[in-house]
VMD Tcl script that draws the C-alpha trace (Angstrom):
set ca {
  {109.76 120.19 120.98}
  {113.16 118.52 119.71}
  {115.49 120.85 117.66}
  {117.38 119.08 114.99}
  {121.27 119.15 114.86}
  {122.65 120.90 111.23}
  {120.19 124.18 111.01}
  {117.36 122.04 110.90}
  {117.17 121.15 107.07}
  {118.16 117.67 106.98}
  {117.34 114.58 108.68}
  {119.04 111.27 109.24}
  {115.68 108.20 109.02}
  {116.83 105.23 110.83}
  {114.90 102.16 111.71}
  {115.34 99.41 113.68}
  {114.55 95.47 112.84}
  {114.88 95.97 108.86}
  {118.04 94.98 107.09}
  {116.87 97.57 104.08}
  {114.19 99.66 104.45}
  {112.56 101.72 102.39}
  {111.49 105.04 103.29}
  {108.55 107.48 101.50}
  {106.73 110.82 101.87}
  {104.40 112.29 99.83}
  {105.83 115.90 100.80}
  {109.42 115.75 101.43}
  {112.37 114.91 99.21}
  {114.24 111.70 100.50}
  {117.41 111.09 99.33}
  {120.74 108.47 100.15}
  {123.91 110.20 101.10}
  {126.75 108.22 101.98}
  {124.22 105.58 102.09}
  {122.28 106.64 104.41}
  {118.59 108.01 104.05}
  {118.10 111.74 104.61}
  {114.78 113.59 104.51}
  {115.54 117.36 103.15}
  {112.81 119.20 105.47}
  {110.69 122.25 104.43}
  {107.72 123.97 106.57}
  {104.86 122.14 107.20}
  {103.07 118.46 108.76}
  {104.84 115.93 106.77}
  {104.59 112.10 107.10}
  {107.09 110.00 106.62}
  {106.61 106.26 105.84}
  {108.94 103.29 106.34}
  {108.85 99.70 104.39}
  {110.52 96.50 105.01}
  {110.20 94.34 101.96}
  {110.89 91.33 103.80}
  {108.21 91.09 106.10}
  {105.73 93.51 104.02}
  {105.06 95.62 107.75}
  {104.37 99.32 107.34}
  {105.13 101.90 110.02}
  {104.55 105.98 109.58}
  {105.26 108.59 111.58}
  {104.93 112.58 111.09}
  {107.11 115.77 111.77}
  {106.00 119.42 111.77}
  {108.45 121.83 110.75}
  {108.37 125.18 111.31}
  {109.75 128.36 109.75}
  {111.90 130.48 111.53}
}
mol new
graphics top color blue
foreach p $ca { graphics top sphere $p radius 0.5 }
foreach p [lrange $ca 0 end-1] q [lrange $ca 1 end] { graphics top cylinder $p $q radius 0.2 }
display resetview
């Protein structure tokens, strides 16, 4: 299981083969700082979805937080 640098609460989205994608989740708060997309993480199974309006393709993925 991966830990995740900065206490665990934030999380840099990057994806590769979009110019500007657009990133979604029904459960966690996603958010541009210094322009880059950051997912604010609470506990819980969250998915995270990723869109690139050029090409209309879709990709999701999840991460499970836990509480410490």
């Amino acid at each position: 299981m991966p830990d995740i640098p900065g206490g665990g609460s934030r999380l840099l989205l990057q994806a590769e083969g979009t110019r500007e994608p657009r990133w979604t989740s029904p459960t966690l708060e996603i958010r541009l700082e210094s322009g880059h997309p950051i997912a604010h993480l609470k506990p819980g199974r969250h998915e995270i979805q990723v869109d690139d309006p050029a090409t209309g393709q879709k990709q999701s993925t999840f991460v499970i937080v836990h509480e410490e």
